[in-house]
N, C-alpha and C positions, 0 to 999 in steps of 0.2 A: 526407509522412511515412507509411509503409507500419508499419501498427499491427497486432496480434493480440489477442483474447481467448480464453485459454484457457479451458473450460469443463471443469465437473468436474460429477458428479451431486451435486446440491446447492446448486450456484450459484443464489444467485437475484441477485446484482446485476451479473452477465455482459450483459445487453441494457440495463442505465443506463449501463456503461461505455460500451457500444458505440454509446449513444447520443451519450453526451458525444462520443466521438472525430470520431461521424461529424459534429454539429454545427459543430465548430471548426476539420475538416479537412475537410469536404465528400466525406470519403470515407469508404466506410463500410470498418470492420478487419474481417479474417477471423475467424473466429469456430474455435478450436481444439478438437477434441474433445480430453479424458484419457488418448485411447489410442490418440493419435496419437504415431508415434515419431518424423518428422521434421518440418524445418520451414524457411517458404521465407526468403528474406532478408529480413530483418525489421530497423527501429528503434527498433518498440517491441513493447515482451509485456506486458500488462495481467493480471496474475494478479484476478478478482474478488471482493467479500465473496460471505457465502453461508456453507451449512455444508457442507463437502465429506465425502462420505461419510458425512453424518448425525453427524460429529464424534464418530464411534468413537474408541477407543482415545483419542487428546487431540484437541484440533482442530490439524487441518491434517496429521497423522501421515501418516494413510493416503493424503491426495493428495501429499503430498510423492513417495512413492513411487511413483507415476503413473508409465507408461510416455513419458508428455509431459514430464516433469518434470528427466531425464536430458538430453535436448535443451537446456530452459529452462536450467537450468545450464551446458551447455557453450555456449549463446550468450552467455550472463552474462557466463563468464571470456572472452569475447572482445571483451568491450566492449559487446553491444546491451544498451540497456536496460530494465528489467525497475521495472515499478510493481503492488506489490502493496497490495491496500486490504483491511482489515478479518481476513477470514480468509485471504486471498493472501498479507497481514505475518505471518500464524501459519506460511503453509507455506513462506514466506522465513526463516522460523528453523527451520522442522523440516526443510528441506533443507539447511543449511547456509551458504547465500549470504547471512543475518544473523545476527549470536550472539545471544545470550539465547535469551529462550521469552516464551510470553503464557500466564499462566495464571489463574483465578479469580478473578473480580473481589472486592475483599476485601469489599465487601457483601453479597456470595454472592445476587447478583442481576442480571438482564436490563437491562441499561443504553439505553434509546435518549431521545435528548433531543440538543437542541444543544449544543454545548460553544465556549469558546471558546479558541484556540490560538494561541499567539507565532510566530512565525516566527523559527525559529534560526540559517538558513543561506540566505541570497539566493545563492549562488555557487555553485549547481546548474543543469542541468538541467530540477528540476521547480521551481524556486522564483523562475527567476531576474526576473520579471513581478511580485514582493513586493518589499516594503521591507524592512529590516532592521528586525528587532521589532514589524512589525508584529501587529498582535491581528484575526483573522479569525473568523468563526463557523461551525463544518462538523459535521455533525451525526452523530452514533456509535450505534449499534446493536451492542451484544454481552453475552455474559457471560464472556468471556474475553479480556479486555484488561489484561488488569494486568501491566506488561512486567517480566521478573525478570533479571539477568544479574550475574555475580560482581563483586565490587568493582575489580578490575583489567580486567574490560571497561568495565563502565562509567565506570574515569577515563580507559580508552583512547578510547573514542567521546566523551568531551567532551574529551578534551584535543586532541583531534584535529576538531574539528566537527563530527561526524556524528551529531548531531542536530539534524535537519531541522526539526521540531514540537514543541511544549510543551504540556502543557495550562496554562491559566491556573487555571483550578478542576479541577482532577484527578477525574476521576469513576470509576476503578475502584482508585487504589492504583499506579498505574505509579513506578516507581522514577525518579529523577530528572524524575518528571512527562512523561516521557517518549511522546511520541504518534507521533513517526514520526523515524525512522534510516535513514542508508542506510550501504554500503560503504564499505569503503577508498580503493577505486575509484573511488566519485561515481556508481557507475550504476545500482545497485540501489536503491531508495525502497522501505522498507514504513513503512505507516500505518495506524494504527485507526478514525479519522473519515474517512469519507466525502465526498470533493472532489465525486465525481459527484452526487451528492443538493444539491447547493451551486451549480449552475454555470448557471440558468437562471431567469431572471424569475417563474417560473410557481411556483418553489418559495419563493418571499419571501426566496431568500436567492442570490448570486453570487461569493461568496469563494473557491470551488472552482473557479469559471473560470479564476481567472489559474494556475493546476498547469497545467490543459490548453492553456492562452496561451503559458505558461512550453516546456512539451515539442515544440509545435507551432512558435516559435521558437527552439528551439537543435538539432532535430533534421531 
């Protein structure tokens, strides 16, 4: 599996992805600068958490518009795919390749703690190593996770399964408890909790392994 992480000024959980990946694939991903304009053949693109550009303007505005970002899109609509975690799902909606937006957490506060999340969609991709409904623990750092989208998206992403995650205990206000979605497509995944912070003994928790088990088996 030939992986990437794109790095933005900001990123701080770019080198836990890349840890994760290189643990489970024995190989380590390329590591993307923001202003890189091409990009080599690739199966996966790991957008990272982190706050990209100090989360001007909204989070994820200004990297969406990255000179790297134009690429990440046109390999999207070609099929490779594309996991974005935390503030990577913010610039998966401020580029367009997810609809809605992540905005303020309705406690108007810094969210990090475990959480725990359903599993919506085993028939992915990154999921397919879950059970259906399963309840997993993955742990969330943000203050802008509260997913918003208009009433006709969001009956189109359930009527259609594209929601991936649930929260069980909702912790910023997400609208159908909503913790990770992906495309139409099946190949885009953004998510707000943290699979890499999850995927190793060393952290007392392993529920974010089976995403990396999942990707590394179907791709």
């Amino acid at each position: 599996m030939k992986a990437a992480v794109v790095v933005f000024p900001g990123s701080n959980c770019d080198r836990d992805a890349a840890r994760a990946l290189s643990r489970l694939t024995g190989q380590k991903p390329l590591m993307i600068w923001h202003e890189e304009t091409e990009l080599p053949v690739l199966d996966l693109i790991v957008l990272p958490g982190g706050f990209s550009y100090g989360d001007y303007l909204r989070t994820g505005a200004m990297a969406a518009r990255a000179p790297v970002m134009r690429e990440v899109v046109a390999q999207a609509q070609k099929g490779v795919h594309v996991l974005g975690i935390c503030n990577g799902f913010q610039i998966l909606c401020e580029s367009g390749l997810l609809p809605g937006v992540l905005i303020r957490n309705t406690g108007l506060k810094f969210v990090c703690r475990p959480v725990r999340l359903k599993v919506e969609n085993t028939q992915t991709a990154f999921t397919g190593k879950y059970e259906e409904e399963q309840v997993i623990t993955v742990p969330v750092a943000h203050g802008d996770g509260n997913y918003f989208a208009a009433p006709d998206v969001l009956a189109a992403l359930e009527d259609k399964g594209r929601v991936v995650f649930r929260y069980v205990d909702n912790p910023n206000g997400s609208l159908n408890d909503i913790a990770g979605l992906m495309n139409e497509a099946g190949n885009v995944l953004g998510m707000m909790p943290h699979p890499e912070r999850a995927d190793d003994p060393a952290y007392h928790r392993q529920d974010g392994q089976l995403l990396f088990e999942s990707l590394r088996s179907a791709l």
